[in-house]
C-alpha positions in Angstrom: 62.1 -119.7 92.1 59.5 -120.9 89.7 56.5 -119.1 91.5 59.0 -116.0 92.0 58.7 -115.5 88.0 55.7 -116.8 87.3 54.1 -113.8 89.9 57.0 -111.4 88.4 54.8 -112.5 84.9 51.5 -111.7 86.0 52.6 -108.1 88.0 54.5 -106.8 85.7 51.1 -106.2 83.0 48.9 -105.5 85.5 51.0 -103.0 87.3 51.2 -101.4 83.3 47.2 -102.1 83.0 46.9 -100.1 86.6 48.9 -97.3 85.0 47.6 -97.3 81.9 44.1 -96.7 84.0 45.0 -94.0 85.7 46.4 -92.3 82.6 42.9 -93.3 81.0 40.6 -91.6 83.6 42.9 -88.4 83.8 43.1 -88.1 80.2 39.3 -87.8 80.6 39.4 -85.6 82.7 37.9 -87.7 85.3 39.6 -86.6 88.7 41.4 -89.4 90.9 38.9 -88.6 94.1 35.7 -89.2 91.7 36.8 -92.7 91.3 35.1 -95.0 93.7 36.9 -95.5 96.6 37.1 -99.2 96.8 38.5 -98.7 93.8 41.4 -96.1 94.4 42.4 -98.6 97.0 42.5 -101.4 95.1 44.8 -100.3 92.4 47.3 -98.3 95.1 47.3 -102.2 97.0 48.8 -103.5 93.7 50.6 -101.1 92.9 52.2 -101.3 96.6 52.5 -105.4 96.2 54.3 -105.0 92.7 57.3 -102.6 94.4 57.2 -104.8 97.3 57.7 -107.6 95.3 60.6 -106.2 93.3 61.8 -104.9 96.0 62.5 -108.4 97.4 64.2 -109.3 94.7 66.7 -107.2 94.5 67.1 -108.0 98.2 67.9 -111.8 97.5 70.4 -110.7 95.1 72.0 -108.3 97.1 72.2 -111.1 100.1 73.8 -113.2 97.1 76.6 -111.4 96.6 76.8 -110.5 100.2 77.0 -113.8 101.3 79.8 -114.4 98.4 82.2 -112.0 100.6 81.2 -113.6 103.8 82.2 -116.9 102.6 85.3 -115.1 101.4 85.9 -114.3 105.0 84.8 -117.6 106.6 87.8 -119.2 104.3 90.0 -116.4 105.6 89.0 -115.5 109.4 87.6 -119.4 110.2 84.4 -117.7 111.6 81.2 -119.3 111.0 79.5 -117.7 108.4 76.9 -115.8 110.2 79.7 -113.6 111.9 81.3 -112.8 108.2 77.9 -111.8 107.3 77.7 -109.5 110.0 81.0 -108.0 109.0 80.3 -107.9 106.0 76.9 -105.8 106.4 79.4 -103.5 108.3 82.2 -103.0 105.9 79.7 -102.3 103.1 77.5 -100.1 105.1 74.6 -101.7 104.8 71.1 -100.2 106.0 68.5 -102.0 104.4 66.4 -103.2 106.9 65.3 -106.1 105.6 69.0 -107.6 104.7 70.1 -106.8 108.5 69.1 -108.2 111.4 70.2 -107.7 115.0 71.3 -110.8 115.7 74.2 -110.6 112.9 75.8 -107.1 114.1 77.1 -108.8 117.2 80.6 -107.9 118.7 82.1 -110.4 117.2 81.2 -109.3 113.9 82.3 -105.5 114.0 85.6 -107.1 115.7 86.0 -108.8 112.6 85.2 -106.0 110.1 87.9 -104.5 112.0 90.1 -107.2 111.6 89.1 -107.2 107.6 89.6 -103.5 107.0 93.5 -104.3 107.4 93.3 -107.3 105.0 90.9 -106.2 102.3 91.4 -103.8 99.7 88.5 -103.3 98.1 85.4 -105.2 97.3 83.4 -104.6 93.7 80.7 -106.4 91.4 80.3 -105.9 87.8 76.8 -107.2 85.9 77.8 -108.0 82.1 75.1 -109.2 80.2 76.3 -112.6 78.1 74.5 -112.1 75.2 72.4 -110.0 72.7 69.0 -111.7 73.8 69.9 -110.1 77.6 68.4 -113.8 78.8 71.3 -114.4 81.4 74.2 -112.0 82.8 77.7 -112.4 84.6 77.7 -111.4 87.9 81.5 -111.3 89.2 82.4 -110.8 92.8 85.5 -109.3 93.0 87.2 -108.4 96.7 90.6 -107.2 96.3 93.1 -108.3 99.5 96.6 -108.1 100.7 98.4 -112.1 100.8 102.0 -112.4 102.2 102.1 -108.3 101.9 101.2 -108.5 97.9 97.6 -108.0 96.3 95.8 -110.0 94.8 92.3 -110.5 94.1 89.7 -113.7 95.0 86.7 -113.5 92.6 83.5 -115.4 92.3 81.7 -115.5 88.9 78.5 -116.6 88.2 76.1 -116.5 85.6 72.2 -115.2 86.8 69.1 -114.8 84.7 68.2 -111.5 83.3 65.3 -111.6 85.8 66.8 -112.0 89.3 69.5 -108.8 87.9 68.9 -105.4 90.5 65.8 -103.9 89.2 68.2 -101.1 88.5 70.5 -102.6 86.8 68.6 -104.0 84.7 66.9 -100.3 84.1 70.5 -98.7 83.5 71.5 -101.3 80.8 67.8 -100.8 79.0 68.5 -96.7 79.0 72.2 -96.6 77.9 73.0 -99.6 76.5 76.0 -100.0 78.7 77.5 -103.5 78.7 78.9 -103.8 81.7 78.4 -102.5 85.1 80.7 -102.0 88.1 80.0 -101.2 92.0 82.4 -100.6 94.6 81.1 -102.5 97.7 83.8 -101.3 100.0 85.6 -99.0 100.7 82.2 -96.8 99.9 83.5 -93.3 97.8 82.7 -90.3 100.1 
């Protein structure tokens, strides 16, 4: 994690140098195909390896609060975990590619989500930032299930740095200011 920031550190100014480059030569006048080459290539690689690393990111928080439901349903379902992940993946519609993989959508899984759809509610995370400074932010799970025919509601709460937040999360609190932020999971609004 400490090489994830420390590279989040040095991407972040050069992807704003790169930018700041391009907005140089065309304020010049200087058109994008009379820059050399090598170097139109070079600053659309870094570019491409600053989203990608972003990107995956996000992805390890997503898989965070995917695997809190999964362990939700281990407790519930006594599957092993990789199943509840699979289920999970399902019942939240999932289609990022690099989150699923076909070994965890097996029968057993979508048997499961099945199973789940009668049991749970709903499922929702909300991102509250903890303090002023926006150095660390609450993330609480929240998955909303029937028990003994009543509701009632199994949440996870934990406390992430500002850094490992959604990349657009973190961009919705920056442009309105909103303190807290909620996502349905499942069922998914139509």
């Amino acid at each position: 994690m400490k090489n994830h920031h420390l590279l989040e550190d040095l991407l972040e100014p050069m992807a704003a140098a790169l930018d700041y480059i391009k907005q140089s030569l065309h304020s010049q006048e200087i058109k994008l195909d009379e820059v050399p080459k090598p170097l139109q290539d070079l600053l659309d690689n870094l570019l491409k390896t600053f989203a990608s690393f972003r990107q995956g990111a996000d992805i390890q928080e997503t898989l965070q609060v995917y695997l809190n439901i999964a362990k939700f349903m281990q407790s519930k379902f006594c599957k092993n975990l990789r199943v509840c992940l699979g289920a999970t993946y399902i019942l939240c519609e999932e289609s990022e590619p690099q989150l699923l993989n076909k070994t965890v959508i097996t029968d057993e899984a979508k048997q499961l989500a099945d199973v789940a759809k009668n049991l749970i509610l709903t499922i929702k995370v909300h991102y509250e930032p903890i303090n002023e400074e926006l150095k660390e932010c609450n993330r609480k799970t929240e998955i909303f299930f029937t028990s003994n025919d009543k509701p009632t509601v199994f949440r996870v709460e934990e406390t992430i740095p500002w850094d490992n937040l959604p990349s657009d999360v973190r961009e919705e609190y920056i442009r309105s200011g909103s303190k807290k932020q909620s996502f349905k999971l499942y069922p998914k609004e139509r």
